[in-house]
Each structure stands twice: as C-alpha cells, then as structure tokens.
C-alpha positions, 0 to 999 in steps of 0.5 A, spaced: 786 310 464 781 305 466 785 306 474 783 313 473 776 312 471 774 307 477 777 314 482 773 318 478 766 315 478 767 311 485 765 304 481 767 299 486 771 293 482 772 288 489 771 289 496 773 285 503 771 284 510 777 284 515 780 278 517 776 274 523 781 269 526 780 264 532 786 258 535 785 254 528 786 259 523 783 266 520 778 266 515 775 273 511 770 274 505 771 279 498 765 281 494 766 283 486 762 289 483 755 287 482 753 285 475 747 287 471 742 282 474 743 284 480 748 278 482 755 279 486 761 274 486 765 272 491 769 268 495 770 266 503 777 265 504 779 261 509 786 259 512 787 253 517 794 255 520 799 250 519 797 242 521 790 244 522 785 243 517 778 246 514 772 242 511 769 240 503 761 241 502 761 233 505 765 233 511 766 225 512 767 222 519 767 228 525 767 234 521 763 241 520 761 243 513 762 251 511 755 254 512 755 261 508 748 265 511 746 272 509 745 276 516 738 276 519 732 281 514 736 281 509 733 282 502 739 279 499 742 270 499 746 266 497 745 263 491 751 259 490 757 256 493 762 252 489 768 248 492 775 245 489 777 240 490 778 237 497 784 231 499 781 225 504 784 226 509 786 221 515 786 220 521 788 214 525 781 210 524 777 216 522 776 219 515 775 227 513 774 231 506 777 237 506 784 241 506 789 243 510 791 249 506 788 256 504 781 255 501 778 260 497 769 257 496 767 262 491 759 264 491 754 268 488 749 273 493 743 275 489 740 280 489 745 285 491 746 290 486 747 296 491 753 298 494 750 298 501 754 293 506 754 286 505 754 282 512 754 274 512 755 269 517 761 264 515 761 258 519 766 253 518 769 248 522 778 247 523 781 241 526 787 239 529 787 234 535 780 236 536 775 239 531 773 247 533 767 250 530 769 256 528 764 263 526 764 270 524 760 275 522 763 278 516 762 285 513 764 287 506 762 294 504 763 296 496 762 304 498 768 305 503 772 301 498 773 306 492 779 303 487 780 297 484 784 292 486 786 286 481 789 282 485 782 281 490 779 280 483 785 275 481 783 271 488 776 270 485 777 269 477 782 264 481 778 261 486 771 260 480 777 256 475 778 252 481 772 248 482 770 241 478 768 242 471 761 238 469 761 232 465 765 232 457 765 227 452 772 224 454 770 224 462 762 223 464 759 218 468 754 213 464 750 209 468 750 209 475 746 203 479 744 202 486 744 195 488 737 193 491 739 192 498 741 199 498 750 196 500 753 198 493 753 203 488 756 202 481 758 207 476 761 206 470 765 212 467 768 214 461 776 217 463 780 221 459 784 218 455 791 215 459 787 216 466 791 213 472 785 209 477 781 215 480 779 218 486 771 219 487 767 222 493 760 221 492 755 225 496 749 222 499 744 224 504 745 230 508 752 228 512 753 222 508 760 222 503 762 215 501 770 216 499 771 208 498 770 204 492 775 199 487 775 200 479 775 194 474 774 195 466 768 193 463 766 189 457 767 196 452 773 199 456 769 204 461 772 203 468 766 200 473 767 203 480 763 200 486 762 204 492 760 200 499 755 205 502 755 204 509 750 206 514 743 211 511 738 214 515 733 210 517 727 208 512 731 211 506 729 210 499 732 212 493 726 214 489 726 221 487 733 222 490 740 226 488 746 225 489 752 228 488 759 224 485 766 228 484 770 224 480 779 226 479 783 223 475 790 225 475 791 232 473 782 232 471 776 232 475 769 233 473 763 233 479 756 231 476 749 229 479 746 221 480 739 222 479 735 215 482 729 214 479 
C-alpha cells in the first residue's frame, strides 16, 4: 500500500544523478525527499577503482579535500558534510588520510523544499601513483523520479549511522593543552572500558592534520595522548581557535572540537 500510494501522489522518497567517472574511479550524488523545514539528505558517493584511493575532510601530505558547492545563483547550499571514518594511508614517506574503497559523505542541502532539479559541483581528489583531481557537475532532479527506491534510501540511512558520533560519558575528551611553543598538543581522554591504544587524527588550520602521537596512562587511569605539531602557518596563534580531534578506539570512534581559549 505505502508503494502505491508514492506512484499515485508522485512524492518522491530518493533520487540521483547519473555516475560521472574519470581514470581513477566514478562518483555520483543521491537526494532524499525533502523534509518540512525545507532540508534534503543525502549523500555523494564516490568509488575509487581498485588500488586507488579517495580523501577524508583533512587530507594529510599531498592530497585534495572533497569540496561539494551548489552551482552558481542558487538559492540553495550545502549545509553540512559528514565523513566516516577515514584509514592513514602510507606511501613510502608520504602520509594520506583517507579511503581506498567506496565512500558515501552524507550531506544536508538547505533550503531545498521544491522538487526542481539540484545541481552541484563535487570535487574530489583520487590517487594512484599520482593524485588526479577529479570534478563533476552532478544533477539530481526529484520530479523525473517518480517511486521509491529503498535501497537509495538504505545508502543514506547507512552512510549518516557511519559518521563518528560526539563525545559520551565512557569516551570524551577532558582536557586538552597546547604546549607554549606551539610543538606539542596533549589531550587526556577517557576511553571505553578495555579499549586497546587509540588512533587519533587531529584537524588544525585549514590543510593541517596531524596523525601521530604516543599514549601513557595519567595519575587517575585516563590515557594522555601527546601529538607532535609540525610546521603551522606563519604568525599563527591559538587564541580564539578550533580544532577538530577524531578519536578510534577499537570497534568505537567519537569526533569532537578542541576550543583553545
């Protein structure tokens, strides 16, 4: 019944672009129906072929981070952008963050009640031997799309349960310091219980992700994770600053913000 009533009335439950593809891989965006607010989901898949790879938000040595822009004089945006969980990535000396597998970045356009057509450009870099930046003009019209389909709406559901939740009770960050000279951040974290040593990529300045670091346990049994901080931009100061940290720890993950006062 609920299938019949979608044809009758035309609401469009999920909807997508065609593929766009280059030497590295394809890549294609899905929208949800609209919401009452006036918000639509969704996500931008992007497949790497096999042995190449794709980038997270902060992309690490030589990479290119996803861009997702609405196309020019619409009265729509892009709200937000979430990503999974990414792999650090090596290289011989160089280091990348990011996947070498299929990606779906779910996103939020604003808004974008109507059923007209939705065209944004994605820009994404792939990488083999070489990085290739890869872009497309990707349009999804809901109206030419009459029915549901579950499984576009599964990839959505699937791709927003993926993303890093924030901070809980048995996983959090509780303090966090960077050292005066600007060389060393220490953050103490509480980690579930039986946690093994955790990974943690921390987002700085834009172009700036620092993925390396050594944990201890402190005085009370919370893990202190020191991060050597490489070079920063020129003149920079932390006042006022906000930085991202994503942490893993075995099957768990939790993203948060670092707020330097």
């Amino acid at each position: 019944m609920p299938l019949c009533l979608v044809a009758l009335t035309g609401t469009v439950q999920a909807a997508s672009s065609a593929w766009a593809t280059n030497e590295g891989g394809r890549m294609r965006l899905v929208l949800l129906a609209a919401k009452a607010d006036g918000t639509r989901e969704g996500v931008l898949l992007v497949e790497p072929k096999k042995g190449w790879i794709t980038y997270w938000k902060e992309p690490g040595d030589v990479g290119i981070p996803p861009s997702i822009t609405p196309a020019a004089g619409s009265d729509y945006t892009v709200a937000d952008v979430d990503f999974p969980v990414p792999k650090l990535l090596s290289t011989g000396d160089m280091q990348d963050v990011g996947y070498d597998h299929s990606v779906a970045l779910p996103l939020v356009l604003a808004n974008a009640g109507s059923d007209r057509p939705f065209k944004l450009s994605a820009f994404v870099g792939v990488c083999q031997n070489i990085c290739i930046p890869f872009q497309a003009d990707l349009t999804v019209d809901p109206a030419a799309e009459i029915g549901s389909d579950p499984d576009e709406t599964a990839l959505v559901e699937k791709a927003k349960r993926l993303v890093p939740p924030g901070p809980s009770e048995d996983f959090r960050v509780t303090a966090h310091a960077m050292q005066p000279d600007l060389k060393s951040l220490q953050v103490s974290l509480r980690l579930p219980a039986g946690a093994p040593a955790p990974q943690v990529f921390v987002s700085g300045p834009s172009g700036h992700v620092y993925v390396e670091g050594t944990a201890a346990t402190g005085p009370h049994g919370e893990t202190l994770y020191t991060v050597p901080i490489g070079k920063l931009p020129k003149g920079y100061t932390m006042a006022g600053k906000r930085w991202g940290i994503l942490v893993v720890a075995g099957e768990r993950a939790m993203e948060t913000t670092l707020a330097f006062e």
